[in-house]
N, C-alpha and C positions, 0 to 999 in steps of 0.2 A: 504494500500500500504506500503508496506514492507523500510526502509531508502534504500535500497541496487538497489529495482526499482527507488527510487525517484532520485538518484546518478545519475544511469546509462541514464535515462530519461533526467536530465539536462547536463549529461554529454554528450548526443549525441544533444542536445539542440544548447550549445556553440559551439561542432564543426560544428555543420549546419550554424550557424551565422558566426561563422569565414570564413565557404566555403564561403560563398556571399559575406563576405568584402573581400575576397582573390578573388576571382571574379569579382569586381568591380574596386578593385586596377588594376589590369591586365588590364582589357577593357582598362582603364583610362592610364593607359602607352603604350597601344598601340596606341591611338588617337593620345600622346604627340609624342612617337615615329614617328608615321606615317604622322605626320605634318598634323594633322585634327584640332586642334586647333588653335586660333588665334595670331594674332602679339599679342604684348606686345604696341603698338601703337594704337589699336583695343580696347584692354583690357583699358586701362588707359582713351581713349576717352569713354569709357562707364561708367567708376567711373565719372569721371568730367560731364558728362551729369546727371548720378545720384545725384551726392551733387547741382547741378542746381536745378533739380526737386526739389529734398527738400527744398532747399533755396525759390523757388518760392512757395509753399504749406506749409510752415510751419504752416503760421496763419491757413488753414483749416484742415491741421491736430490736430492741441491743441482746434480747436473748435470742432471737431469728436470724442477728447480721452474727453472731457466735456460733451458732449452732452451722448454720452454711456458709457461711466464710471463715469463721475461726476468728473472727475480731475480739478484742480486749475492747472494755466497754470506753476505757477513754479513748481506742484507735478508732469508732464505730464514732462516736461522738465529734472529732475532730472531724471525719472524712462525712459523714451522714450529716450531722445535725450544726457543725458550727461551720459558718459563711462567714468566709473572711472577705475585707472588702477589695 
């Protein structure tokens, strides 16, 4: 295969990808547009129900990342649960 097909091949590659995130973007501002999404009262009561969940499952999460990785609960903690910025 010739560098000139290999080009032309990724070059018609990206712009296929780019349609679809160009595609997706759209859908997605038409939802926002069209009031298909939710409140922001909606939104915020489903993070705070999720850090609940966490909070309540922590302990058998760090015994799940042990059990099948073999993590030490501070190695689990570090790599799973603290975001460094």
């Amino acid at each position: 295969m010739s560098a000139a097909t290999m080009a032309a091949g990724a070059a018609a590659a990206g712009a296929e990808a780019g349609g679809a995130l160009g595609e997706t973007v759209r859908e997605l501002r038409e939802a926002y547009e069209g009031g298909r999404t939710r409140s922001l009262a909606w939104r915020q009561a489903q993070l705070r129900g999720l850090l609940r969940l966490l909070k309540e499952k922590e302990m058998e999460a760090f015994q799940a990342l042990h059990k099948d990785l073999g993590k030490h609960h501070a190695e689990a903690y570090r790599d799973e649960v603290c975001v460094a910025p």
